[in-house]
C-alpha positions in Angstrom: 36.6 36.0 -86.5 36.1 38.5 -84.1 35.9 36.5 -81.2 39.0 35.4 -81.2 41.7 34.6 -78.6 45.3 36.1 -78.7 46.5 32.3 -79.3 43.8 31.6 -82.4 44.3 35.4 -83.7 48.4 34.1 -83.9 47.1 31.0 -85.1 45.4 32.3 -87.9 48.4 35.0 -88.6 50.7 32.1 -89.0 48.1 30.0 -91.2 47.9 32.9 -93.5 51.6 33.4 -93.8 51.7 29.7 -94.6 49.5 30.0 -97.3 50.9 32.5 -98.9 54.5 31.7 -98.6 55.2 28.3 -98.8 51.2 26.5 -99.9 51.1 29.5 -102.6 49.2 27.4 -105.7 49.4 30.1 -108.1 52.8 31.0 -107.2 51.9 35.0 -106.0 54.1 35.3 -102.8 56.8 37.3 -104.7 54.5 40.0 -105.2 53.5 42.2 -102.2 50.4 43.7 -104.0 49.1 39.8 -104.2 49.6 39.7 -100.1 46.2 39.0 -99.3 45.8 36.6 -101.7 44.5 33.3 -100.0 43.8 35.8 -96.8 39.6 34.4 -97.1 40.8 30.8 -96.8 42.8 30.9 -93.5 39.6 31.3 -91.4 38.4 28.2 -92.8 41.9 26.5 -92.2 41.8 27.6 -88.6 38.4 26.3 -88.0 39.6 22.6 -88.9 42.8 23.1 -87.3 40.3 24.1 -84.1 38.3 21.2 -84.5 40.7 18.1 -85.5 44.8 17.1 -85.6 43.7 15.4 -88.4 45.8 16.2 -92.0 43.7 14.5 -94.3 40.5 17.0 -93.5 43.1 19.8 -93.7 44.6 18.3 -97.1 40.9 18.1 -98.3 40.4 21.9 -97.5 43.4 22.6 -99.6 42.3 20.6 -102.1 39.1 21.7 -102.2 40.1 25.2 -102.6 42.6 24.7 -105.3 39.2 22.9 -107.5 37.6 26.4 -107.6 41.2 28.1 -108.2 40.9 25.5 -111.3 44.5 24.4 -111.3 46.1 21.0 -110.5 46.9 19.9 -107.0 50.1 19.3 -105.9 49.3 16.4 -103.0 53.0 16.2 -101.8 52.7 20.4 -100.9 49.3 19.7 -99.8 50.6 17.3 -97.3 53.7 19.6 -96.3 51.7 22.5 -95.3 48.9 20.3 -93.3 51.8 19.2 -91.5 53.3 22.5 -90.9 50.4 24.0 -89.7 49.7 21.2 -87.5 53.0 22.3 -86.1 52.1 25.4 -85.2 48.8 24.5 -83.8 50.5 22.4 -81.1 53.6 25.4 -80.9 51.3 27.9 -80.2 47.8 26.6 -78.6 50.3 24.7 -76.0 51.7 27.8 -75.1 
């Protein structure tokens, strides 16, 4: 992820932050040694989020990673934080 612009690079910042504090499946984000937690899966966010405006592949992703975290999905939070990021993928790559 190298090869990034300044806009993805924020992109992916902000993905991060949103899976940590507010996606959070295994309710970490009050612990600062957990920090980096869901780090591995915001490239893989941002690489949807780079491809499509579509929630439902985003949704999947989530869903998907929560299957090899082995603990239920919550769909409703799952559908909140494809939103938000889709949010700041228009905020920030219309910049």
């Amino acid at each position: 992820m190298n090869n990034l612009n300044p806009k993805e690079k924020e992109l992916l910042e902000r993905i991060d932050e949103v899976l940590f504090y507010i996606w959070d499946p295994i309710s970490v984000s009050d612990d600062v040694d957990a920090r980096d937690e869901y780090s591995d899966y915001a490239p893989k966010i941002l690489d949807i989020l780079l491809e499509t405006d579509n929630a439902e592949k985003i949704i999947e992703k989530l869903n998907e990673i929560i299957q090899i975290i082995e603990i239920k999905s919550d769909l409703e939070k799952n559908k909140k934080v494809a939103e938000i990021l889709l949010n700041y993928k228009r905020k920030i790559l219309e910049k």
